[in-house]
C-alpha positions, -999 to 999 in steps of 0.1 A, spaced: -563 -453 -351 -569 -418 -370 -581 -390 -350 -617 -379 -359 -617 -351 -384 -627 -315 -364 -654 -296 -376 -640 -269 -399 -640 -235 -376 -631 -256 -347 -590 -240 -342 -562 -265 -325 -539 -241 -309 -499 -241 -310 -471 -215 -302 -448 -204 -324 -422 -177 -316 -422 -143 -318 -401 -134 -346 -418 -153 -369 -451 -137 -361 -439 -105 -367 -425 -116 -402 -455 -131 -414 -478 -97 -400 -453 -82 -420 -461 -103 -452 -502 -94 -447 -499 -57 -443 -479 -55 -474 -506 -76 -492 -538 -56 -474 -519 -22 -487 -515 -38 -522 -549 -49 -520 -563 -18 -505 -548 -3 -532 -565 -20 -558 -600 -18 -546 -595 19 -545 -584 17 -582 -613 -5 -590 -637 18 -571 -621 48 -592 -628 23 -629 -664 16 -613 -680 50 -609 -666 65 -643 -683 52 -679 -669 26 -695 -640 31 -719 -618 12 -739 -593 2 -711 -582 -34 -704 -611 -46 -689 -641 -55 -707 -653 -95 -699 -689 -80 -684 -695 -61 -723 -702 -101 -730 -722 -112 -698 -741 -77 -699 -748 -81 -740 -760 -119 -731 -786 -109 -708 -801 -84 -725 -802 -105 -756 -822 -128 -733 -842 -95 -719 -856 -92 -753 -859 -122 -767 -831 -128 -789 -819 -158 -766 -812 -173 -805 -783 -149 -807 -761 -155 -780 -736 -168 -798 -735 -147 -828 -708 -122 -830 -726 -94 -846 -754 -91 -823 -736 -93 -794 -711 -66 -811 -743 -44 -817 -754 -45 -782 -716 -39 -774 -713 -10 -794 -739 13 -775 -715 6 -744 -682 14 -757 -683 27 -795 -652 9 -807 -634 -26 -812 -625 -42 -780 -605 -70 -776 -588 -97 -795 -622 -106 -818 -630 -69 -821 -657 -75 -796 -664 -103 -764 -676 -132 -771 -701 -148 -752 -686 -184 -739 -707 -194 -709 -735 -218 -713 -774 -202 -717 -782 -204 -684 -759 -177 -676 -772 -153 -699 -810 -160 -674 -790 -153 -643 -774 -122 -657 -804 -108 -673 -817 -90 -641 -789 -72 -640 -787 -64 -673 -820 -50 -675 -797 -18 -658 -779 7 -679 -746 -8 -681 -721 11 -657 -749 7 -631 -753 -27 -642 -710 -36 -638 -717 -15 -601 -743 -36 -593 -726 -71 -604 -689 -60 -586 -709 -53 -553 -725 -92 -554 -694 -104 -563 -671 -86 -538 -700 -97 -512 -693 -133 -520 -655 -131 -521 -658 -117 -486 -682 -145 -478 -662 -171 -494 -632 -157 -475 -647 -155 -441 -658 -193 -446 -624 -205 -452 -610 -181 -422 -633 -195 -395 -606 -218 -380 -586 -187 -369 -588 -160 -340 -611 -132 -345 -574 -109 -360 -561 -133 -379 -596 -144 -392 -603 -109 -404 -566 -108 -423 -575 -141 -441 -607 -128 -451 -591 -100 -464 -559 -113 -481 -591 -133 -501 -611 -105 -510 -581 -83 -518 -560 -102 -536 -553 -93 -571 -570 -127 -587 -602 -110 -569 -595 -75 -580 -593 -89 -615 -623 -108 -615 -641 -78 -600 -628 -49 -629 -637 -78 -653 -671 -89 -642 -662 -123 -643 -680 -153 -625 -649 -164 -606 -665 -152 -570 -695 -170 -575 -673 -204 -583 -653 -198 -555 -681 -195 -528 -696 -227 -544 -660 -242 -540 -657 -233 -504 -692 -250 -496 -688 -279 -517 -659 -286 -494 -678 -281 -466 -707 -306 -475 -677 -332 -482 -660 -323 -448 -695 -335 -433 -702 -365 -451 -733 -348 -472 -719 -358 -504 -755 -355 -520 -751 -318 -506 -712 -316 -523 -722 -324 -552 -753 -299 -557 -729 -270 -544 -702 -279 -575 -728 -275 -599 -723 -239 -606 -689 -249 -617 -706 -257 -653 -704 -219 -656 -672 -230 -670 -671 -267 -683 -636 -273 -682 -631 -269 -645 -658 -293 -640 -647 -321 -658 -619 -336 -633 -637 -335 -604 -667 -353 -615 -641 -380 -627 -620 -381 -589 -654 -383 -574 -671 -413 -596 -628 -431 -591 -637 -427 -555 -677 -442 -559 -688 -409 -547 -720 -414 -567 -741 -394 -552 -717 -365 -557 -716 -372 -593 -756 -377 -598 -764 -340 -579 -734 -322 -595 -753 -334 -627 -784 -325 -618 -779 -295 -602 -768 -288 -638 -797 -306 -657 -818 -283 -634 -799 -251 -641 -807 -260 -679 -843 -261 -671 -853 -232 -649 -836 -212 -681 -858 -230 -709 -888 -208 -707 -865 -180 -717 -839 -194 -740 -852 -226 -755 -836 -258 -757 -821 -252 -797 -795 -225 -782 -781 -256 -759 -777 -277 -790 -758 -245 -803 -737 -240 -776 -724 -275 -775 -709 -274 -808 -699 -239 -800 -682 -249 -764 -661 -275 -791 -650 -248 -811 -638 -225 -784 -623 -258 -770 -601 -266 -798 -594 -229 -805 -571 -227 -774 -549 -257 -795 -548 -244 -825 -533 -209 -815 -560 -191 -808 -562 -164 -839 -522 -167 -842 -522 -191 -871 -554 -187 -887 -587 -168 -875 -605 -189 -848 -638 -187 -829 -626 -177 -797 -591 -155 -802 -567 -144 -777 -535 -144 -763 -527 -174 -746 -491 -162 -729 -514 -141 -704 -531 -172 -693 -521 -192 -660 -518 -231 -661 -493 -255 -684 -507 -242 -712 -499 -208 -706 -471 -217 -695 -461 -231 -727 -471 -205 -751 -451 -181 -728 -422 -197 -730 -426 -212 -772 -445 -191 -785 -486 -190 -795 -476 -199 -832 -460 -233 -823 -495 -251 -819 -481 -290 -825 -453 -287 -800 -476 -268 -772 -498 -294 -779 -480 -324 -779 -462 -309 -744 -495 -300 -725 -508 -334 -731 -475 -346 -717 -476 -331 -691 -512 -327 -682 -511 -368 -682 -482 -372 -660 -496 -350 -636 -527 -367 -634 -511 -400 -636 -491 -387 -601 -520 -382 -586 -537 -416 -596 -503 -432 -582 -507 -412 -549 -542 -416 -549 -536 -457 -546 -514 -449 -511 -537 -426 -501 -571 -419 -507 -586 -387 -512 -608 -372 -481 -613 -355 -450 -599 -377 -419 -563 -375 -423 -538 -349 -437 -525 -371 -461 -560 -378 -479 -564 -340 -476 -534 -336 -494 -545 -354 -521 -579 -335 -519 -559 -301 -524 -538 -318 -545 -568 -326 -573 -578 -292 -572 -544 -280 -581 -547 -305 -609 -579 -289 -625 -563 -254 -623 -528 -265 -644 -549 -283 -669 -571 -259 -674 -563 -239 -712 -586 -213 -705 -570 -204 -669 -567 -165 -667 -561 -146 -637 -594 -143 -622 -598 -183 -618 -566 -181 -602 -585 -175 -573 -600 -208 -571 -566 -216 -559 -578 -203 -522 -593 -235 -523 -561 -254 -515 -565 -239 -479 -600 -254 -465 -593 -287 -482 -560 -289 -460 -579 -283 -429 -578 -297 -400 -546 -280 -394 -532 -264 -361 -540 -231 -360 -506 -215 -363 -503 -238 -397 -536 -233 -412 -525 -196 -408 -491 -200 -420 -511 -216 -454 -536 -192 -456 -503 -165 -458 -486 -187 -483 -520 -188 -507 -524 -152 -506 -486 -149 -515 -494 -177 -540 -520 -155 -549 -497 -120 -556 -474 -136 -573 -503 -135 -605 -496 -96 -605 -458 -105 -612 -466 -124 -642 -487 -103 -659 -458 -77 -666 -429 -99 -669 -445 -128 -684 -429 -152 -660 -455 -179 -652 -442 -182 -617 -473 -189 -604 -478 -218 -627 -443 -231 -613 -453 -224 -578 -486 -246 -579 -470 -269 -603 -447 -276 -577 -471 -274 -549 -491 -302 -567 -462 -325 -569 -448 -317 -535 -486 -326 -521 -486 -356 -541 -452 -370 -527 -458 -363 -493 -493 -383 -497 -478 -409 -508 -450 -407 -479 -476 -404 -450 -497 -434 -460 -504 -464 -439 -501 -481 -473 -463 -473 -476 -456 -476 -444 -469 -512 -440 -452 -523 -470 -419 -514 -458 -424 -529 -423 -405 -568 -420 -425 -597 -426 
């Protein structure tokens, strides 16, 4: 028989020696400094004015809102009103368009307009402190398991690590989708997969990442999952309609397929595109790819993301046959983390603040044994660092790693299933 699943924050206690304690403390204070680090350099960015530095996602959420502020809701996706608004924030062209575009649905631009109605460095202040307060949250969920020290480390290796720190300076919605993550996993943990399903509708901030799951979860018959992740999002659609309208969704849907197919067909490097940008600095295969071909060779990035992108999700369909996905055993967890891994890699649009989403690999493991559980939380926030290598060197090694963590998780599914092991027992 399998052993009931624990209740996530419930710790199973092991010893492990000394040495190995030591080196992994090690490994957290050198990511706490780094960390430390950049919050004080973000804290440094956050109380001067804006300027034209490297960081300027919130010019498009902050633009959006007050667009929706005063009634322009029409204009969300036109580039020179949102440049207008832009311009009496930072006087000069920003970015790979000249200005940022606005690529989140409508009912973003509602949820943001509060805080735009702020001047905007008070307004970027405002936003970093929510989002910094649900990174902490987010990592204080996922630490529970642990002792009280190592339970405040874990928090912090989430909240500090340089995915965070990015999505902070940038003002991105990456904290927000984490959180949601963390209790979507929760609400599946507990069987409340009516529940699950309403916490992963915030995920339709970004479309793309939304996509995959919906599909594991209707393979698996979690309907309910699958009707309250929809409408949680139907319902985020019409609390915004008294402010936007319903003919700006009908414009973003043909807009969403143009930014789509703008990250195939080079992104501004062949010919000028809706959405431009430089695909090398992104995370995921097809990042991956353009680092390593070039942005300009669209058919053969192309042609090699789908590749691969279909064998990995053929893997997991494979493993997913031995084992299927959920809470009671590791092996189904694995192939939980596993599908999360997925929608990361295939994602074309995966820059480094949703690289934090890959914390989530942690509570979908869990039940582990303490010691474990803390050796993985160590190994995501290392996971984790390893974004702030790339950026400089244009190495993709965190692509690699998760590529191969996918795989490895995969394999080992498929080894640990009852499944397997049946079928190779003698008649």
């Amino acid at each position: 028989m399998t052993a009931p699943s624990r209740p996530f924050g419930a710790a199973i206690e092991t010893r492990r020696p000394r040495a190995l304690d030591i080196a992994l403390w090690a490994i957290v204070l050198v990511l706490v400094a780094a960390g430390g680090i950049q919050l004080a350099a973000l804290i440094d960015e956050l109380v001067g004015p804006m300027s034209a530095g490297i960081h300027h996602d919130f010019l498009a959420f902050f633009a959006a809102g007050r667009l929706v502020l005063e009634g322009r809701s029409s204009e969300l996706y036109d580039a020179g009103a949102l440049t207008a608004i832009q311009r009496t924030v930072i006087p000069f062209p920003v970015g790979a368009n000249g200005y940022m575009p606005f690529i989140n649905p409508p009912f973003a631009a509602v949820a943001f307009a509060p805080i735009a109605a702020l001047p905007a460095e008070l307004a970027r202040d405002v936003w970093a402190a929510i989002s910094l307060a649900m990174l902490t949250l987010a990592g204080s969920w996922m630490a529970r398991p642990l002792p009280p020290l190592q339970r405040l480390a874990t928090t912090l290796l989430v909240a500090l690590s340089f995915p965070a720190y990015h999505s902070l300076a940038e003002g991105q919605w990456s904290a927000a989708m984490l959180l949601a993550g963390v209790a979507a996993l929760w609400a599946g943990r507990r069987g409340s997969w009516g529940l699950a399903g309403l916490f992963l509708a915030p995920w339709w901030l970004k479309p793309q990442l939304v996509v995959l799951p919906l599909v594991a979860l209707a393979l698996d018959r979690r309907w309910s999952a699958v009707a309250w992740t929809i409408l949680g999002g139907v319902a985020l659609v019409i609390a915004s309609l008294p402010f936007v309208g319903i003919g700006i969704y009908l414009q973003y849907a043909g807009y969403l397929v143009s930014v789509g197919l703008s990250h195939f067909n080079g992104a501004g490097a062949v010919a000028r595109s809706v959405w431009q940008g430089d695909l090398a600095t992104t995370e995921g295969i097809n990042g991956l790819l353009v680092g390593s071909l070039g942005q300009a060779h669209v058919l053969l990035v192309d042609v090699l993301w789908g590749v691969i992108s279909a064998a990995l999700v053929l893997l997991w369909l494979v493993a997913a046959w031995f084992e299927r996905p959920g809470f009671a055993t590791l092996s189904a967890r694995r192939m939980v983390a596993a599908g999360i891994g997925i929608v990361l890699l295939v994602n074309p649009n995966l820059f480094i603040q949703d690289t934090v989403l890959a914390f989530l690999l942690l509570p979908a493991l869990w039940p582990l044994p303490s010691d474990a559980y803390w050796r993985e939380a160590i190994g995501m926030a290392t996971l984790a660092a390893i974004v702030l290598l790339d950026q400089p060197l244009g190495t993709h090694l965190f692509t690699l790693a998760l590529l191969g963590i996918v795989v490895a998780l995969c394999v080992s599914a498929i080894a640990g299933s009852p499944r397997r092991t049946a079928s190779r027992e003698p008649a």
